[in-house]
N, C-alpha and C positions, 0 to 999 in steps of 0.2 A: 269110488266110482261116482262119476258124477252124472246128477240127473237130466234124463234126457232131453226133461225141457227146457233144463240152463241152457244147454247147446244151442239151444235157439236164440238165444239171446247174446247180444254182441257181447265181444272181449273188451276187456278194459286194462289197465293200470289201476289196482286198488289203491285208493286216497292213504289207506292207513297202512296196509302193508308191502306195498309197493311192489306186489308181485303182480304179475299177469291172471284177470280172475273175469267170471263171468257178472255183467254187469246185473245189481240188484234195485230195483226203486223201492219192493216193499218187503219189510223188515218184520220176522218171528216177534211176536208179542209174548211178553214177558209173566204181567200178573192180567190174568181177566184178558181184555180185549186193549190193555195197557202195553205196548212196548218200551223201549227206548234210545232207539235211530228213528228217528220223522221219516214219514212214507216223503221221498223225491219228489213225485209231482202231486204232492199235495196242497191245501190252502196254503193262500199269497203269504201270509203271514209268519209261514217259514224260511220264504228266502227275498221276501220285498225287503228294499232298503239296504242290503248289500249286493244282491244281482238282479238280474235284468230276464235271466230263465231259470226254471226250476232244476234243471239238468247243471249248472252253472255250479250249483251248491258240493257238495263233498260226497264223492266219487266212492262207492264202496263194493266189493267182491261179497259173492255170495258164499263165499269159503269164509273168509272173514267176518262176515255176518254172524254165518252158523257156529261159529266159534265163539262168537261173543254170545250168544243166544245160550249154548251149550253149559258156558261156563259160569250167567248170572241162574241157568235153572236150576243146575246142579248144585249154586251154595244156596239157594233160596227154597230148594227142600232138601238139604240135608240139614240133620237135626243140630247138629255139633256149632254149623256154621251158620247159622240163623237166629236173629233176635229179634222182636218184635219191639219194636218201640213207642208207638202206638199205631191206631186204624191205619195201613197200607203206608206205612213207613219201617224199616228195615235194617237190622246192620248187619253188613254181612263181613266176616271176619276169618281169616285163614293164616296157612305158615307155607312158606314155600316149599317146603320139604315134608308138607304132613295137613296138603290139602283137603283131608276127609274132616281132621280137625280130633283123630281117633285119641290123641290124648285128653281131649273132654277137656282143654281150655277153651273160654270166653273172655276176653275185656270184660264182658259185664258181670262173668260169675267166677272167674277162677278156675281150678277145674272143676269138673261138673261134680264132683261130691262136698264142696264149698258154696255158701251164699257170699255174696261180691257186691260189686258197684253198684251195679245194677235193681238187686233184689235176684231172689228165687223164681223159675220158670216153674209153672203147674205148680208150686207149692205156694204155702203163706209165705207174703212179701217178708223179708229179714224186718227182725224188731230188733229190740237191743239185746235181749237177753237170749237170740238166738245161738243154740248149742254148735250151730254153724256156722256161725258166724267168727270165724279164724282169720289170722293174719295173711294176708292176699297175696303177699308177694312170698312169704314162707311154701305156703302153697302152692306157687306158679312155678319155683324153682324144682319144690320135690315131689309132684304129682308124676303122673304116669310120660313124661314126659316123652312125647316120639318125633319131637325137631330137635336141631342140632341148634347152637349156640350160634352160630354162623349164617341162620334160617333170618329169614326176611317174616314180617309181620304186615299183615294188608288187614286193614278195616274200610269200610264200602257201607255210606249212607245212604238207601235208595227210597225215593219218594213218591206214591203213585199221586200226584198232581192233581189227574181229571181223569177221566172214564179212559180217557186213551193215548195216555201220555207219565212217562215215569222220568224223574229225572234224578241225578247224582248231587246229591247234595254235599258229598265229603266223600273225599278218598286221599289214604296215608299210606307211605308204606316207610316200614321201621325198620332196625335191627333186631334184634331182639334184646341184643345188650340195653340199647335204646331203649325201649320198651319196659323193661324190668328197671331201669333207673328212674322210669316216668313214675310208675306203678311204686316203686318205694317212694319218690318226695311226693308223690300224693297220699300215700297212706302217713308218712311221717310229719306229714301237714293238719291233715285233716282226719283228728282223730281225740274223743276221750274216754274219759276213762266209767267202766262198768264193774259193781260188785256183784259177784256169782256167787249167791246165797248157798248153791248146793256144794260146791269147791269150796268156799270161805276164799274166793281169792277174787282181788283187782286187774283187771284186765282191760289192754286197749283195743278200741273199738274205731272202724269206721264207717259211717252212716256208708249205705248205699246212694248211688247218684239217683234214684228216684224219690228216696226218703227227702235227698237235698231239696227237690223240685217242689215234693206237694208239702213237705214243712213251709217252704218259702209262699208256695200259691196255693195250698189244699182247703179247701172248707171243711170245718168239723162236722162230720155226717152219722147217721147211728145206723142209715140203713146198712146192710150187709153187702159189703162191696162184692161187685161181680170181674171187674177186669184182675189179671193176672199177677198186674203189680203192686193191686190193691189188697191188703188182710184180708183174712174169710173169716175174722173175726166182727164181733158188733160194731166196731169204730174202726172210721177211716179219716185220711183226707182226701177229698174229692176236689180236682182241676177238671170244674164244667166245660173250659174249653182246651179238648182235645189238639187243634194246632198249638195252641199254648205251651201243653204238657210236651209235645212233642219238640218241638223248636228248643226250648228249654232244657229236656235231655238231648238233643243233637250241641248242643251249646258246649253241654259238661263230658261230653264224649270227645268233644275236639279241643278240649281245654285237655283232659285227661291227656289223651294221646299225642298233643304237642306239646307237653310237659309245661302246661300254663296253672295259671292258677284259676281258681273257682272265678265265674263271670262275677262282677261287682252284684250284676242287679241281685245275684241269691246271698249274698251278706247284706246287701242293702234290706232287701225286702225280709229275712230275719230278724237284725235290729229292731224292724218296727212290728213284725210278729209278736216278740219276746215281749214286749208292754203292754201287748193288749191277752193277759192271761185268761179274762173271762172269756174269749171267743174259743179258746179249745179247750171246752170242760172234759172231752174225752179224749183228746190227743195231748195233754199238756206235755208230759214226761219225752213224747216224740220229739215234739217240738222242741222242748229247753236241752235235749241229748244231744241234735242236730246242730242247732247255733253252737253248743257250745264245742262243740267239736270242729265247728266250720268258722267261728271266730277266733278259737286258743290262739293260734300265732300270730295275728291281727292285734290280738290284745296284751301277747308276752305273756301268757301262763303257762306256765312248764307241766304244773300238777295239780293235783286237787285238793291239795292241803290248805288247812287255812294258815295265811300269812298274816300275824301280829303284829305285822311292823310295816302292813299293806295301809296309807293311813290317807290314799288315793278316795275322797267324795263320796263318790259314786260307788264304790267296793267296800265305805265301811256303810252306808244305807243301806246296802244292797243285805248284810250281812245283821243289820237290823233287823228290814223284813223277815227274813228266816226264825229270828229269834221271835218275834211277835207274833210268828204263824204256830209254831211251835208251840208256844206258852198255851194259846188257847187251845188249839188243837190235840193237847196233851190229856187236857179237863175229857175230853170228850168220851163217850160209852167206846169202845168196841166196835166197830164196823159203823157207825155213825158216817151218814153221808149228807154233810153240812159243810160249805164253804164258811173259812172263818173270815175274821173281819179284813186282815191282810189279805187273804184272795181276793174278796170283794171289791175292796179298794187299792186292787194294785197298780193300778194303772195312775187313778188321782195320786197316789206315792209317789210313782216316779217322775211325774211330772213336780211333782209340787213335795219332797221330800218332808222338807223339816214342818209345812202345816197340819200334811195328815199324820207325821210322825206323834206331834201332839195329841190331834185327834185316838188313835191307835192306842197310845199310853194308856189315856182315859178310859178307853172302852174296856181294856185289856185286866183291869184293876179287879173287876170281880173274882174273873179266872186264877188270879193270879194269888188271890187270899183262901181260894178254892183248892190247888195245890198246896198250899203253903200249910193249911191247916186239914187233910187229908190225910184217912191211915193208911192208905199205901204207901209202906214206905220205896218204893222204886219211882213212882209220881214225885210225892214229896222232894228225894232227891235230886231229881230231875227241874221240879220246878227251883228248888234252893238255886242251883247251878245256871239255869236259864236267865232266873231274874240277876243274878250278877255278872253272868257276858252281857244282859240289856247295858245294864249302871255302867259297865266296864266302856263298852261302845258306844255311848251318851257321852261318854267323857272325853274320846279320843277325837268325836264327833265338836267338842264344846275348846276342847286343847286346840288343835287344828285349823278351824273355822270359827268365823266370827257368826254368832246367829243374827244380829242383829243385819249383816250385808244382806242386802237382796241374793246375792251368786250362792250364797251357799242354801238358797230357798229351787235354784233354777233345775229345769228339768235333767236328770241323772243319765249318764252317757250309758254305752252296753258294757261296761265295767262294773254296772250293778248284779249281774248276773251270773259272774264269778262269784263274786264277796259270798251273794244268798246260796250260792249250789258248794260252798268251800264252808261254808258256818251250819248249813244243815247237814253234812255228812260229816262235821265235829259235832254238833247234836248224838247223832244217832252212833256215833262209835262211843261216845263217852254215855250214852244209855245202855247199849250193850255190856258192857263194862260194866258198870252199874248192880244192871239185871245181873251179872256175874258173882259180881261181891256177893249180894243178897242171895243168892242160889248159896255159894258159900257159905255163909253164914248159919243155912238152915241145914 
């Protein structure tokens, strides 16, 4: 039934649907007193510079208005199909066949009993070691599934601008075959590996697309994060500026769902993350999980094994470092919360490898006579083993390269960061081990 005051108002040809409709100039608002069709006769500045009247501009029926009005409320409060990306920015996400969204899939989370790309909504942001943190697209296939293979997939980035003005910032629409093949090369991309202490097992992970953002731009913060995609734990990473944060998940959302690869600037701006360790004394593990997950095929690592015969610069430094952090941080009490000398100076390392590698030796020498003549014997072993991958990797280091060239003094590419995160988890399986025999033995 149409209202009786449209009737007052002339008939038109709707611009968009090109049916016979009653003529609209001012258009349902959307969030707040935000819409997003421009009131017709309003300021010059919506139709100067391509017409001469306001009426001149695009022709729209009030049937088709209310449609469109109808259709952005209804995904913008239903829970299924709403994501918050940040302050009055939006994504809004559907199936053609399962409009409500009732199978509790997201692009951002999976189905809703899954953490995803995105992070967890109302819960703590996904960390590494979260228990929900499952394989995304295993998920997307066998969750509660109520669209058909044959369903179309629409994602809708909507952005409240100014007090009264919302604009589209991206809209896609998929197959879903499509979709689920984006959704697999990006997990099979962007992804490493985590050990699950309570399973005893190794499993692949991939960072959520928020984790990508604030590893890339977050400041190391202790206060108690309050927004959604922040941990409600004591440590976060904080992106002060909110457009920032935002633009930058609109970025990895339209990289995701055109089946691109991760935007340069957040491998760029990792790389140089990854060197300056002292700046995230309470994110570091985030931080070094994310790169390394968001650089593997970048850099051709298949696994997280260490490779002896990897005899690449900057992979066997890298692989040094671990052993020098190690050695000392071996010495240390029990819950001791003291950066060692390699923490300290990781950053002069990697710039300047073979001079602080020197320096480090030297420093290293106490701890290292400290184990060596210690009656634990689990230490003991452990340091036995430590100082002969040192001498082993001094050597591969001395075979290899000339020490005398400048180049093998130059600062260390992101191929150091494999070497240390592939030589400290053969540290810790061969102490494991270790600690085994000696359980044995007793």
């Amino acid at each position: 039934m149409v209202n009786e005051k449209l009737k007052e108002r002339s008939k038109i040809i709707c611009n968009i649907s090109g049916e016979p409709d009653y003529f609209l100039d001012k258009h349902p608002k959307i969030i707040g007193n935000a819409g997003l069709i421009t009131q017709t006769t309003s300021a010059n500045e919506n139709y100067k510079g391509r017409f001469d009247k306001s009426n001149e501009t695009i022709r729209m029926g009030a049937i088709t208005s209310f449609k469109i009005y109808s259709m952005l409320k209804f995904l913008i409060t239903t829970k299924n199909t709403k994501r918050s990306i940040d302050q009055d920015v939006y994504l809004l996400s559907w199936f053609s066949d399962d409009l409500a969204n009732e199978s509790g899939f997201r692009l951002d989370l999976g189905p809703a009993r899954f953490a995803g790309f995105l992070g967890a909504n109302k819960q703590k942001a996904k960390t590494i070691d979260d228990e929900t943190s499952k394989n995304i697209v295993s998920s997307f296939i066998t969750g509660r599934q109520k669209f058909s293979d044959s369903s179309k997939y629409y994602g809708l980035i909507l952005d409240k601008v100014s007090q009264g003005r919302i604009a589209v910032r991206y809209f896609k629409k998929l197959d879903v075959s499509q979709l689920k093949e984006n959704l697999s090369k990006w997990e099979n991309t962007y992804y490493w590996y985590y050990f699950d202490q309570k399973n005893n097992i190794i499993s692949k992970k991939t960072p959520s697309l928020i984790q990508m953002v604030q590893a890339a731009y977050g400041i190391d913060r202790k206060n108690k994060a309050k927004s959604l995609e922040d941990s409600d734990d004591k440590y976060y990473l904080q992106i002060k500026k909110g457009k920032l944060k935002a633009s930058q998940i609109q970025n990895m959302i339209i990289a995701l769902m055109d089946g691109k690869k991760i935007p340069a600037n957040i491998s760029t701006k990792l790389k140089m993350n990854i060197r300056n360790r002292q700046n995230y004394p309470n994110n570091w593990n985030l931080l070094k999980f994310t790169t390394l997950a968001v650089l593997r095929e970048e850099e051709g690592f298949d696994n997280y094994m260490l490779d002896r015969k990897n005899y690449d610069r900057s992979y066997l430094f890298g692989r040094l470092l671990a052993l020098y952090e190690r050695l000392e941080a071996s010495t240390y009490e029990k819950n001791a919360d003291r950066p060692t000398n390699a923490e300290r100076l990781w950053t002069s390392y990697i710039n300047k490898p073979l001079t602080v590698m020197l320096r480090l030796d030297q420093a290293l020498s106490p701890y290292k006579q400290k184990l060596i003549h210690t009656d634990d014997k689990v230490k003991k072993g452990l340091g036995i083993k430590i100082n002969k991958e040192i001498n082993e990797v001094i050597n591969l280091i001395g075979d290899n390269y000339d020490y005398k060239d400048p180049k093998t003094n130059k600062a260390l590419d992101v191929g150091f960061i494999f070497g240390y995160e592939a030589q400290m988890r053969d540290i810790f399986t061969k102490k494991k081990e270790k600690e085994k025999e000696v359980s044995d033995d007793k």
